[in-house]
mmCIF file of the N, C-alpha and C atoms, coordinates in Angstrom:
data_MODEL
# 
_entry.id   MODEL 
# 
loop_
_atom_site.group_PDB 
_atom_site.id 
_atom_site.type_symbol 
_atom_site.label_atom_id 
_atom_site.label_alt_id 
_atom_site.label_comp_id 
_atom_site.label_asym_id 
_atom_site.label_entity_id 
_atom_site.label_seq_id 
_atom_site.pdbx_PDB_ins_code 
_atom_site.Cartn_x 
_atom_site.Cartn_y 
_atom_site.Cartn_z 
_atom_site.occupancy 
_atom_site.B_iso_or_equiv 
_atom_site.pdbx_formal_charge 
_atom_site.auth_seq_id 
_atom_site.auth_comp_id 
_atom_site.auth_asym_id 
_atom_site.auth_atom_id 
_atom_site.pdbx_PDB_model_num 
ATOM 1   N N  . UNK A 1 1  ? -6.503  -10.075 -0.578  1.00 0.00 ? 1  UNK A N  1 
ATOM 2   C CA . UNK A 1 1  ? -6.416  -9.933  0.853   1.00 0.00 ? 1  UNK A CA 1 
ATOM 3   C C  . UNK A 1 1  ? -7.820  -9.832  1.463   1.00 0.00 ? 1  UNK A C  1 
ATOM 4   N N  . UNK A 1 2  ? -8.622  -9.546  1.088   1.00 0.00 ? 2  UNK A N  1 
ATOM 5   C CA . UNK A 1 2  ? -9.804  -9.123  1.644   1.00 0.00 ? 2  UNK A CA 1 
ATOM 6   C C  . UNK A 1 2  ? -10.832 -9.943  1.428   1.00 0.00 ? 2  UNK A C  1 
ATOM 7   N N  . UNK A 1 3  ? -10.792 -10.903 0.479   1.00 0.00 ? 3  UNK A N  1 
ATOM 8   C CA . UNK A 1 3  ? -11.091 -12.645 -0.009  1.00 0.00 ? 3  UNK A CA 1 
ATOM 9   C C  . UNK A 1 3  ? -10.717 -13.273 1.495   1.00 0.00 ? 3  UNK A C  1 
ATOM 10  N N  . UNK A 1 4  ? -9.466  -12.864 1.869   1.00 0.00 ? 4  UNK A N  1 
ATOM 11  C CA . UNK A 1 4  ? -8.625  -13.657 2.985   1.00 0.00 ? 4  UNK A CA 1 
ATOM 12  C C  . UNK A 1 4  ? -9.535  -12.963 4.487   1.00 0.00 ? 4  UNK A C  1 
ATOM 13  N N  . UNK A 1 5  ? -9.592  -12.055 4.412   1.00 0.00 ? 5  UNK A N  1 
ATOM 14  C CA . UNK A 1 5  ? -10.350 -11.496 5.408   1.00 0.00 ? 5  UNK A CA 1 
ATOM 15  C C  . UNK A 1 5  ? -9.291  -10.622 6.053   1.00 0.00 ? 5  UNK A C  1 
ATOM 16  N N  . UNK A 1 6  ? -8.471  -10.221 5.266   1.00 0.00 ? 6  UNK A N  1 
ATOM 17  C CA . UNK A 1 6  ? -6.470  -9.810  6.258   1.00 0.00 ? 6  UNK A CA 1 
ATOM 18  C C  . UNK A 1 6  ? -7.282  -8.493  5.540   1.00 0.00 ? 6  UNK A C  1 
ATOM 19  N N  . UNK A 1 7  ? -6.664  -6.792  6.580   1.00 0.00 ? 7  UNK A N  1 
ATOM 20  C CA . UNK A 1 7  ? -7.426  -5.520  6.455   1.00 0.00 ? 7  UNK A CA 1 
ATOM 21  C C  . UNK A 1 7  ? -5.814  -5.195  5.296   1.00 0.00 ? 7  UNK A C  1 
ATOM 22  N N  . UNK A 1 8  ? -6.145  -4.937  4.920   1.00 0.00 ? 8  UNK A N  1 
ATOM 23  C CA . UNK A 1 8  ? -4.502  -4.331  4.210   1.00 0.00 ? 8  UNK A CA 1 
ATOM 24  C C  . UNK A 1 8  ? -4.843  -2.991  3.536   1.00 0.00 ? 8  UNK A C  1 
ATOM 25  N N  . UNK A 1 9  ? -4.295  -1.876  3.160   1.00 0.00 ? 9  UNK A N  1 
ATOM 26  C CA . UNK A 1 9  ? -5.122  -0.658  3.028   1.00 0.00 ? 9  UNK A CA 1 
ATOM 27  C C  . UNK A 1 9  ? -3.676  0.016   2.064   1.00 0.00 ? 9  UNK A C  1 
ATOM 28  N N  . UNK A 1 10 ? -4.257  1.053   0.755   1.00 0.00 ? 10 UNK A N  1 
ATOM 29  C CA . UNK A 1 10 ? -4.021  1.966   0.400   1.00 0.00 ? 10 UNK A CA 1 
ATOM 30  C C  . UNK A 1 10 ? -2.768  2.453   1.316   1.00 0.00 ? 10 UNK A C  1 
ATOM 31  N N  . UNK A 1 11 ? -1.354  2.788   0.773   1.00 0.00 ? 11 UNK A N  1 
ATOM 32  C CA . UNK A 1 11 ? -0.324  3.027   1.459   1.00 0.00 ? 11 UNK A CA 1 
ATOM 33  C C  . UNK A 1 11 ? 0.305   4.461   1.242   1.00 0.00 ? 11 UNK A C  1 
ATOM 34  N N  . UNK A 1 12 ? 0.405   5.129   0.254   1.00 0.00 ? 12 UNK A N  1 
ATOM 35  C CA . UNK A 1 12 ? 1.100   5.890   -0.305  1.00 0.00 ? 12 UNK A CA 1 
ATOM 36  C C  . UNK A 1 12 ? 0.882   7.117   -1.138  1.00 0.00 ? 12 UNK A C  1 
ATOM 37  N N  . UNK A 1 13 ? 0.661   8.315   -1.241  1.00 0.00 ? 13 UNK A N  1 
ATOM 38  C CA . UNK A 1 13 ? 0.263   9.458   -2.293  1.00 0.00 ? 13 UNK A CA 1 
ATOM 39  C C  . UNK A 1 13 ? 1.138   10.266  -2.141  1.00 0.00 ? 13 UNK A C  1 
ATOM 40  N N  . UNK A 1 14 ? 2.043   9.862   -3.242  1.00 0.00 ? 14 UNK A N  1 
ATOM 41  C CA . UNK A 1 14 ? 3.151   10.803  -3.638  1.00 0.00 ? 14 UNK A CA 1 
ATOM 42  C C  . UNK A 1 14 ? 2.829   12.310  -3.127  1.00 0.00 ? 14 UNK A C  1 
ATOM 43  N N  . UNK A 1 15 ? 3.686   12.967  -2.844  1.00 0.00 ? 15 UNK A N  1 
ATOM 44  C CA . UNK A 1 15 ? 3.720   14.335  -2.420  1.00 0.00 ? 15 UNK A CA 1 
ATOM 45  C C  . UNK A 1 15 ? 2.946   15.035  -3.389  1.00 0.00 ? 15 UNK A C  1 
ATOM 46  N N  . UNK A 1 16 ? 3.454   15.238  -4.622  1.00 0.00 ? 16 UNK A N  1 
ATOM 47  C CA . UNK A 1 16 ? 3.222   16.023  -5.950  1.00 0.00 ? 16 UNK A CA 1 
ATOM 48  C C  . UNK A 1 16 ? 1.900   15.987  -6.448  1.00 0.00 ? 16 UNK A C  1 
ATOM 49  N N  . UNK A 1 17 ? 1.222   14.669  -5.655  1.00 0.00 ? 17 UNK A N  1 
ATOM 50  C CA . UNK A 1 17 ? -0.126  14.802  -5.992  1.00 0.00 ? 17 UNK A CA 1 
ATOM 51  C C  . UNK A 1 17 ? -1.650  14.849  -5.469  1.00 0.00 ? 17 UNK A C  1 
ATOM 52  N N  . UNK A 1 18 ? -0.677  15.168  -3.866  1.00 0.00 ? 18 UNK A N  1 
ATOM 53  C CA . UNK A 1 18 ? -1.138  15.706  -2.493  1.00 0.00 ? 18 UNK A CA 1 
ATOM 54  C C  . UNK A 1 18 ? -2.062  16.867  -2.417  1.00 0.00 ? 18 UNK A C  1 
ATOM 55  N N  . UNK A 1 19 ? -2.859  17.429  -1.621  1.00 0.00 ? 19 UNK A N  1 
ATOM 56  C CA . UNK A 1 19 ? -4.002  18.895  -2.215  1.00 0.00 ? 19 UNK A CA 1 
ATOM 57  C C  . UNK A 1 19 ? -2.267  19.688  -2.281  1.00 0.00 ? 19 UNK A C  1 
ATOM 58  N N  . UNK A 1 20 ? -1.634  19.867  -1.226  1.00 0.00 ? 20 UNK A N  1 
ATOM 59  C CA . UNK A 1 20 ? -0.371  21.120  -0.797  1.00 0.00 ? 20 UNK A CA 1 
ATOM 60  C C  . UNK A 1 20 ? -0.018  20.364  -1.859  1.00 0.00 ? 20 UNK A C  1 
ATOM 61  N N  . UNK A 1 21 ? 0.814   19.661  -2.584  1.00 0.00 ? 21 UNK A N  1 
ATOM 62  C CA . UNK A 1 21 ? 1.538   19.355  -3.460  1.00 0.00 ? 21 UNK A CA 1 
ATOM 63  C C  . UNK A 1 21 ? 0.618   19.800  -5.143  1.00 0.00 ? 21 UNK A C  1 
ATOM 64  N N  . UNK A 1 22 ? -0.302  19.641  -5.089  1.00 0.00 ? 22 UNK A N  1 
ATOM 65  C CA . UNK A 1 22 ? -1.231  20.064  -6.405  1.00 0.00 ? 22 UNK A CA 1 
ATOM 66  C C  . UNK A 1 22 ? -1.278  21.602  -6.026  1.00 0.00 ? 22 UNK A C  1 
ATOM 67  N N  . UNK A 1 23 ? -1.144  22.241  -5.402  1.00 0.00 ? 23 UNK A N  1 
ATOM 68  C CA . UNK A 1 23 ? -1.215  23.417  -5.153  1.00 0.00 ? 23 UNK A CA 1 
ATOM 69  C C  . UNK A 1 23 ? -0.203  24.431  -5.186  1.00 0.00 ? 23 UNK A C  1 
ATOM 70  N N  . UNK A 1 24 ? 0.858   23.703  -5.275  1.00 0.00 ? 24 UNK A N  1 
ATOM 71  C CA . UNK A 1 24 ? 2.191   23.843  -5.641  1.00 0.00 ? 24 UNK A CA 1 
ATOM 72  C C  . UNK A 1 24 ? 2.875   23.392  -7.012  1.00 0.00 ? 24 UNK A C  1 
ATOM 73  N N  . UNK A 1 25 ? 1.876   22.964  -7.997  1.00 0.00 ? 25 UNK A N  1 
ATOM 74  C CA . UNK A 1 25 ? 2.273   22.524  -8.647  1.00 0.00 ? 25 UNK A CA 1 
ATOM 75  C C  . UNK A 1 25 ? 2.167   21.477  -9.802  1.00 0.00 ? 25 UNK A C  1 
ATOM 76  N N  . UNK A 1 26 ? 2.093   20.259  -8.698  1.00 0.00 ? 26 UNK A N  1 
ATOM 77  C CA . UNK A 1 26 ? 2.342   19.123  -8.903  1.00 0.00 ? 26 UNK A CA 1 
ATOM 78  C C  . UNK A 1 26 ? 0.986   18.559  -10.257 1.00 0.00 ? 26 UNK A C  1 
ATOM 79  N N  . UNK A 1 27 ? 1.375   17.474  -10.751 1.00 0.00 ? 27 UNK A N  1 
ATOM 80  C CA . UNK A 1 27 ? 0.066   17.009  -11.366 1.00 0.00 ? 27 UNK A CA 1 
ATOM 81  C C  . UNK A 1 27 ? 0.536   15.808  -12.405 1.00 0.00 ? 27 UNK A C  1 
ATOM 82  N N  . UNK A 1 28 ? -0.329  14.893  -12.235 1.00 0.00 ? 28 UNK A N  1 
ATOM 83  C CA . UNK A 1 28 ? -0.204  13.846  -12.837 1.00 0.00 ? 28 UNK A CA 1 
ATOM 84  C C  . UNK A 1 28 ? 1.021   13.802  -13.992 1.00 0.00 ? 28 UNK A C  1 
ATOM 85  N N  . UNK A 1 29 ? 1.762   12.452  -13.724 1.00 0.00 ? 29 UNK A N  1 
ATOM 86  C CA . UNK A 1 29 ? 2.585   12.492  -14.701 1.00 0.00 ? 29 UNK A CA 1 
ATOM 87  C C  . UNK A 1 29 ? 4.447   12.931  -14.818 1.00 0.00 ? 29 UNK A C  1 
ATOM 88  N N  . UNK A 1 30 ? 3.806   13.951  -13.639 1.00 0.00 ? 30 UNK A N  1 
ATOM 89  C CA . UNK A 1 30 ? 5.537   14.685  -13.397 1.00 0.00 ? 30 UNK A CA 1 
ATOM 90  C C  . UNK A 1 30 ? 6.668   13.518  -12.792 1.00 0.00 ? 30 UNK A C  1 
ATOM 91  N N  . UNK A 1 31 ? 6.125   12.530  -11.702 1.00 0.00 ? 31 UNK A N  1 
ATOM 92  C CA . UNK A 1 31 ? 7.076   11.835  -11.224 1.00 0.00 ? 31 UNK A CA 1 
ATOM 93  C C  . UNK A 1 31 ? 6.455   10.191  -11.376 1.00 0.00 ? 31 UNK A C  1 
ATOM 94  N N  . UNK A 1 32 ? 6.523   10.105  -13.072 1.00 0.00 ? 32 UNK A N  1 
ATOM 95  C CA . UNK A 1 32 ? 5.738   8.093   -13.541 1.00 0.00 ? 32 UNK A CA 1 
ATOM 96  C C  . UNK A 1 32 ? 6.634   7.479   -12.468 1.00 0.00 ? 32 UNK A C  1 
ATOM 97  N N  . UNK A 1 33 ? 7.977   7.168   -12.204 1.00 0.00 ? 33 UNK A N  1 
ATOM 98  C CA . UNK A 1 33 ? 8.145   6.042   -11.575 1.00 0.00 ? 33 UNK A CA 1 
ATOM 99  C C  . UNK A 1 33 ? 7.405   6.217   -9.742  1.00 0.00 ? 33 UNK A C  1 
ATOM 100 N N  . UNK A 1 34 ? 7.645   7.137   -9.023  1.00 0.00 ? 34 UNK A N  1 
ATOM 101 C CA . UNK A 1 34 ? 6.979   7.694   -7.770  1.00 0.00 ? 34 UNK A CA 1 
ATOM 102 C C  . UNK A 1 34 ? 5.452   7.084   -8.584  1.00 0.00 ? 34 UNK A C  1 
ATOM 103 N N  . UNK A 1 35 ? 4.089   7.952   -9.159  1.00 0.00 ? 35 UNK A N  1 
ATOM 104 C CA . UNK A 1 35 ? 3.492   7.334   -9.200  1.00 0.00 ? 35 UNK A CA 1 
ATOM 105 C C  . UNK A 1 35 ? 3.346   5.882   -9.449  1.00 0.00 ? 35 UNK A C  1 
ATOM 106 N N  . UNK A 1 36 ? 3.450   5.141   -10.255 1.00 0.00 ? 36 UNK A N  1 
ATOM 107 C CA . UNK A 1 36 ? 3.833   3.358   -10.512 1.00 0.00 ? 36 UNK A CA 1 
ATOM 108 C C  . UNK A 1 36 ? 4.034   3.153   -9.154  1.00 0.00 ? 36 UNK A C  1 
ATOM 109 N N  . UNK A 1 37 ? 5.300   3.484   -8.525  1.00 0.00 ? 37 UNK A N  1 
ATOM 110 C CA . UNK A 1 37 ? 5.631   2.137   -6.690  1.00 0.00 ? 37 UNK A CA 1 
ATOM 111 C C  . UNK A 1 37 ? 4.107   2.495   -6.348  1.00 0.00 ? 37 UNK A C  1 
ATOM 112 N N  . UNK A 1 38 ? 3.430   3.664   -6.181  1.00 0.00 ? 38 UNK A N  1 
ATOM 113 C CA . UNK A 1 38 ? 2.694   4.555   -5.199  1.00 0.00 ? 38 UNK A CA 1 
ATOM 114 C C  . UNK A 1 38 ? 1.632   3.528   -5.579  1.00 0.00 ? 38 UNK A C  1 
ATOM 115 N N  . UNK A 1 39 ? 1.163   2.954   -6.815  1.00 0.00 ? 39 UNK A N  1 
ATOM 116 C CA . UNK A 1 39 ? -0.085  2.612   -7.065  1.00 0.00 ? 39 UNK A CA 1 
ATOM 117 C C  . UNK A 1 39 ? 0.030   1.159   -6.783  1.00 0.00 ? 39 UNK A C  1 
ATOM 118 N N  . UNK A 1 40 ? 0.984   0.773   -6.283  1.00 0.00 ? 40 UNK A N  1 
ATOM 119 C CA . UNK A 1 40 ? 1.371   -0.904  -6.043  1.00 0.00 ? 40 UNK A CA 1 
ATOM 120 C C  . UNK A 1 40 ? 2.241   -0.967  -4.473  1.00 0.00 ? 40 UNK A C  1 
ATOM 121 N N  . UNK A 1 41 ? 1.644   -0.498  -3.473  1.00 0.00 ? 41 UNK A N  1 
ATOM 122 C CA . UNK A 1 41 ? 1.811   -0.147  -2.196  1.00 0.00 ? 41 UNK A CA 1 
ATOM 123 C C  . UNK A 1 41 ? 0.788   -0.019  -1.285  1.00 0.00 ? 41 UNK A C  1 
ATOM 124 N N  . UNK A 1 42 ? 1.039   -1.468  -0.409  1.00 0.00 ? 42 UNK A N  1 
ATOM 125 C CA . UNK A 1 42 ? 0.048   -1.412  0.582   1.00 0.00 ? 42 UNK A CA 1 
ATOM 126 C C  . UNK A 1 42 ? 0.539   -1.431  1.937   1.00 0.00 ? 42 UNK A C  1 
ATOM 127 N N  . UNK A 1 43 ? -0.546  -1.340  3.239   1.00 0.00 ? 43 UNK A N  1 
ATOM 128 C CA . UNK A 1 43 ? 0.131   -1.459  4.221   1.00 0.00 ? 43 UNK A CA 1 
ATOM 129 C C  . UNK A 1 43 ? -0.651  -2.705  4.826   1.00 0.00 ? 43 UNK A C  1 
ATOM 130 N N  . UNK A 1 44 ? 0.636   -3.702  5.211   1.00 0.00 ? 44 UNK A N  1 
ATOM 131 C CA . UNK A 1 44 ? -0.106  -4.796  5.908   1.00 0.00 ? 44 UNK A CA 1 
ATOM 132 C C  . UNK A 1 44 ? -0.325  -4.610  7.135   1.00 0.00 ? 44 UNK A C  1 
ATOM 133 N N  . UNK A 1 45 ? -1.363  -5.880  7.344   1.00 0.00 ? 45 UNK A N  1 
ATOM 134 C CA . UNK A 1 45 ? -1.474  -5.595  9.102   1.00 0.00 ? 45 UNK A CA 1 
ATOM 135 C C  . UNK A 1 45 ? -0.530  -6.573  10.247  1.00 0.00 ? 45 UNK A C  1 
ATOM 136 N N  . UNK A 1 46 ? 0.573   -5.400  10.263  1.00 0.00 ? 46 UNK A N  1 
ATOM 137 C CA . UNK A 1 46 ? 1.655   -6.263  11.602  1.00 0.00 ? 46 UNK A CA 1 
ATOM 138 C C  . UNK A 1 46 ? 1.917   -5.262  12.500  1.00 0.00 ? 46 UNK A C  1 
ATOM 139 N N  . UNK A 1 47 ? 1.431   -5.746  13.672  1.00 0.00 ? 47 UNK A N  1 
ATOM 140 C CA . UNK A 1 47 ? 1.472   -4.676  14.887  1.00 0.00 ? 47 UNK A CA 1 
ATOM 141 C C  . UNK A 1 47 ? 2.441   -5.716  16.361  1.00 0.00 ? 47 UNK A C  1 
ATOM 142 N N  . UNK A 1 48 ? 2.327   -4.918  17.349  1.00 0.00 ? 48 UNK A N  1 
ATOM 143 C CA . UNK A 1 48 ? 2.854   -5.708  17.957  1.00 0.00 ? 48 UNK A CA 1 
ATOM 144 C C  . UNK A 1 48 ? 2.518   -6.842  18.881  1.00 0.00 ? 48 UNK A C  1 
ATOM 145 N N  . UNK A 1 49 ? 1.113   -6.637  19.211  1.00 0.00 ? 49 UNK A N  1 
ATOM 146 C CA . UNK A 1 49 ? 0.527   -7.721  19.568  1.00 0.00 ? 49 UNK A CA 1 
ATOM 147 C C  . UNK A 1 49 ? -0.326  -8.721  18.178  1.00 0.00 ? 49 UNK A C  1 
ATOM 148 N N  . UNK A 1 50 ? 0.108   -8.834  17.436  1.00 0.00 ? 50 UNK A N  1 
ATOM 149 C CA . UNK A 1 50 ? -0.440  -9.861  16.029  1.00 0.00 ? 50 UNK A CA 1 
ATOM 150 C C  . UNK A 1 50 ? 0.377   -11.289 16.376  1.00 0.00 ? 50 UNK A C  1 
ATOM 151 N N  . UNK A 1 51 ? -0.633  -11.760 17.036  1.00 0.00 ? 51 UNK A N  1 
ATOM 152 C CA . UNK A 1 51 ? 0.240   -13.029 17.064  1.00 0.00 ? 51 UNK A CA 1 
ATOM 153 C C  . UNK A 1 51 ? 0.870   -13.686 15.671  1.00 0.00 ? 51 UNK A C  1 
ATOM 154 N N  . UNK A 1 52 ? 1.491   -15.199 16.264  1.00 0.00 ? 52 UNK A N  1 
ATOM 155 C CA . UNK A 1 52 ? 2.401   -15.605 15.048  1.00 0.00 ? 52 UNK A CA 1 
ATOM 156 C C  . UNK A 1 52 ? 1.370   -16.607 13.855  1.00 0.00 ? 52 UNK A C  1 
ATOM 157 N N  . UNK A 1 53 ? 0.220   -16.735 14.919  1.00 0.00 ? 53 UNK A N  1 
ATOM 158 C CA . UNK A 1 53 ? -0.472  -17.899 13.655  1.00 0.00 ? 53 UNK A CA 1 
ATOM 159 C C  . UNK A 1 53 ? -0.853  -16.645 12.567  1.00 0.00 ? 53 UNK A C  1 
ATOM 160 N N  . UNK A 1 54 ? -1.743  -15.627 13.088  1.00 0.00 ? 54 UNK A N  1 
ATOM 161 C CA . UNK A 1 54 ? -2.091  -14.314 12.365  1.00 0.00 ? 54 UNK A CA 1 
ATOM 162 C C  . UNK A 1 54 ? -1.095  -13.858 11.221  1.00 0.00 ? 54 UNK A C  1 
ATOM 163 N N  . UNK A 1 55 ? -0.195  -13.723 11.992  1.00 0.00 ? 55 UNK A N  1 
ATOM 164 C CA . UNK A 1 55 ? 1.390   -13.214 11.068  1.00 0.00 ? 55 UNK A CA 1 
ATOM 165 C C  . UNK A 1 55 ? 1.773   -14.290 9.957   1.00 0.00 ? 55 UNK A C  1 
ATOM 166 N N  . UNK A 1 56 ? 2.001   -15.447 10.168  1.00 0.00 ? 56 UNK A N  1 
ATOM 167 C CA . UNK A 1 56 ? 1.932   -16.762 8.999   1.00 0.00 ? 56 UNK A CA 1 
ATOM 168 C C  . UNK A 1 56 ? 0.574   -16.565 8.177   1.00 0.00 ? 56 UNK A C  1 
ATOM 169 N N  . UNK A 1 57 ? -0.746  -16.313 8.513   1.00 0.00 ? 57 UNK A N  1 
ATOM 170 C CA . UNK A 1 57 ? -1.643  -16.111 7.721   1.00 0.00 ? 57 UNK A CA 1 
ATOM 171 C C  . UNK A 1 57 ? -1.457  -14.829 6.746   1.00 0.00 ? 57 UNK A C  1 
ATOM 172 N N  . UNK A 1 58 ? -0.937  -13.997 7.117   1.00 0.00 ? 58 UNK A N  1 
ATOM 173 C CA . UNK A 1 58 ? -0.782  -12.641 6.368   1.00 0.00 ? 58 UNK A CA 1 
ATOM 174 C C  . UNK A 1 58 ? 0.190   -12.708 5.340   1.00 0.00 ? 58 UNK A C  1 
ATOM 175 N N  . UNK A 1 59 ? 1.035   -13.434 5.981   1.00 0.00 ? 59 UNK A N  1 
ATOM 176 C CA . UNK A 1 59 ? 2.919   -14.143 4.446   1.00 0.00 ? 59 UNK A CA 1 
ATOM 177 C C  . UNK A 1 59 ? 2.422   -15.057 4.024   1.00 0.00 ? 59 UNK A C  1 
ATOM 178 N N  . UNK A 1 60 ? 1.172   -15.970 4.140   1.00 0.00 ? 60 UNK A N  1 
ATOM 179 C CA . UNK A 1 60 ? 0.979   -16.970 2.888   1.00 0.00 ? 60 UNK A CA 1 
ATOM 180 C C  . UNK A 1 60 ? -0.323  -16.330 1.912   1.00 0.00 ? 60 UNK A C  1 
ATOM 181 N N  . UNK A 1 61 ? -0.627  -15.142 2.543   1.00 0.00 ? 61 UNK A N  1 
ATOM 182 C CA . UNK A 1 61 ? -1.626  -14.612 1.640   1.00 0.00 ? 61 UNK A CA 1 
ATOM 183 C C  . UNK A 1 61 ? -1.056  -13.601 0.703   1.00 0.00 ? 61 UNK A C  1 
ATOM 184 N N  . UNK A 1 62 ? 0.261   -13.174 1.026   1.00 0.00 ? 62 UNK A N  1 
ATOM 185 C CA . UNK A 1 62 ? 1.265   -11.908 0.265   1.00 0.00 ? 62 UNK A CA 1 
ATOM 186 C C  . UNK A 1 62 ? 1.987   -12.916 -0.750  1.00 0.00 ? 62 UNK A C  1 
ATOM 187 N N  . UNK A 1 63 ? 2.788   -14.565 -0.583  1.00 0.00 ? 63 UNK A N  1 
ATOM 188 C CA . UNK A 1 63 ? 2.719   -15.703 -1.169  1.00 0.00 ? 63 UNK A CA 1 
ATOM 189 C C  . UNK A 1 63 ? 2.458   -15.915 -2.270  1.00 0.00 ? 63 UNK A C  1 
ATOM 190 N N  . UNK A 1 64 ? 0.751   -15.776 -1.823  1.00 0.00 ? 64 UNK A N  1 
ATOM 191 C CA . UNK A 1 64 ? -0.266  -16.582 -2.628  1.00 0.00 ? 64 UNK A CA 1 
ATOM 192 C C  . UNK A 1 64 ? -0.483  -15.932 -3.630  1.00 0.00 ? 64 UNK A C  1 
ATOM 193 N N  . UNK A 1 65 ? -0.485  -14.391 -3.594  1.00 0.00 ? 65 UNK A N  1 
ATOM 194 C CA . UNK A 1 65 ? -1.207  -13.154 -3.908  1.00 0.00 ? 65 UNK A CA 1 
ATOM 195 C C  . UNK A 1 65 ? -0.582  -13.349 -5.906  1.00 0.00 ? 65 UNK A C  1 
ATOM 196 N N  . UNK A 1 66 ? -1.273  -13.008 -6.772  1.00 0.00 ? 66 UNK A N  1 
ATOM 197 C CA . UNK A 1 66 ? -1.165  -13.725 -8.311  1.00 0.00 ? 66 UNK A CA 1 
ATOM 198 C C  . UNK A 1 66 ? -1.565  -12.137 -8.967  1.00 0.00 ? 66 UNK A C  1 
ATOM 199 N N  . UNK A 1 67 ? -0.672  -11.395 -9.940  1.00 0.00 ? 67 UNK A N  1 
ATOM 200 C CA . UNK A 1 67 ? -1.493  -9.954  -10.429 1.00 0.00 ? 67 UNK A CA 1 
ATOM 201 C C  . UNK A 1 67 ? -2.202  -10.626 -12.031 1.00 0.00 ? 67 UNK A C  1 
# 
């Protein structure tokens, strides 16, 4: 994405491994599948003024995208 020039950003930190959630507790390992989605979760950029050419650029780069 960022090859593409599209901002796409870090989405997700499980509760459990949050400061309040480590502080309570929590710590690596307790919830593998929660961590796993968490580490393969982004947030794209679709707002409401993103026009449609923008918006087609962002789904052929999610598409394209190869792990």
């Amino acid at each position: 994405m960022k090859a593409r020039a599209i901002h796409a950003v870090f989405h997700y930190l499980p509760l459990h491994l949050s400061e309040v959630g480590r502080r309570h507790g929590g710590c690596v390992g307790q919830c593998p599948v929660t961590e796993r989605i968490s580490d393969q979760l982004i947030r794209l950029p679709f707002y409401y003024a993103l026009g449609a050419a923008d918006q087609q650029r962002v789904i052929e780069a999610v598409r394209a995208f190869r792990v």
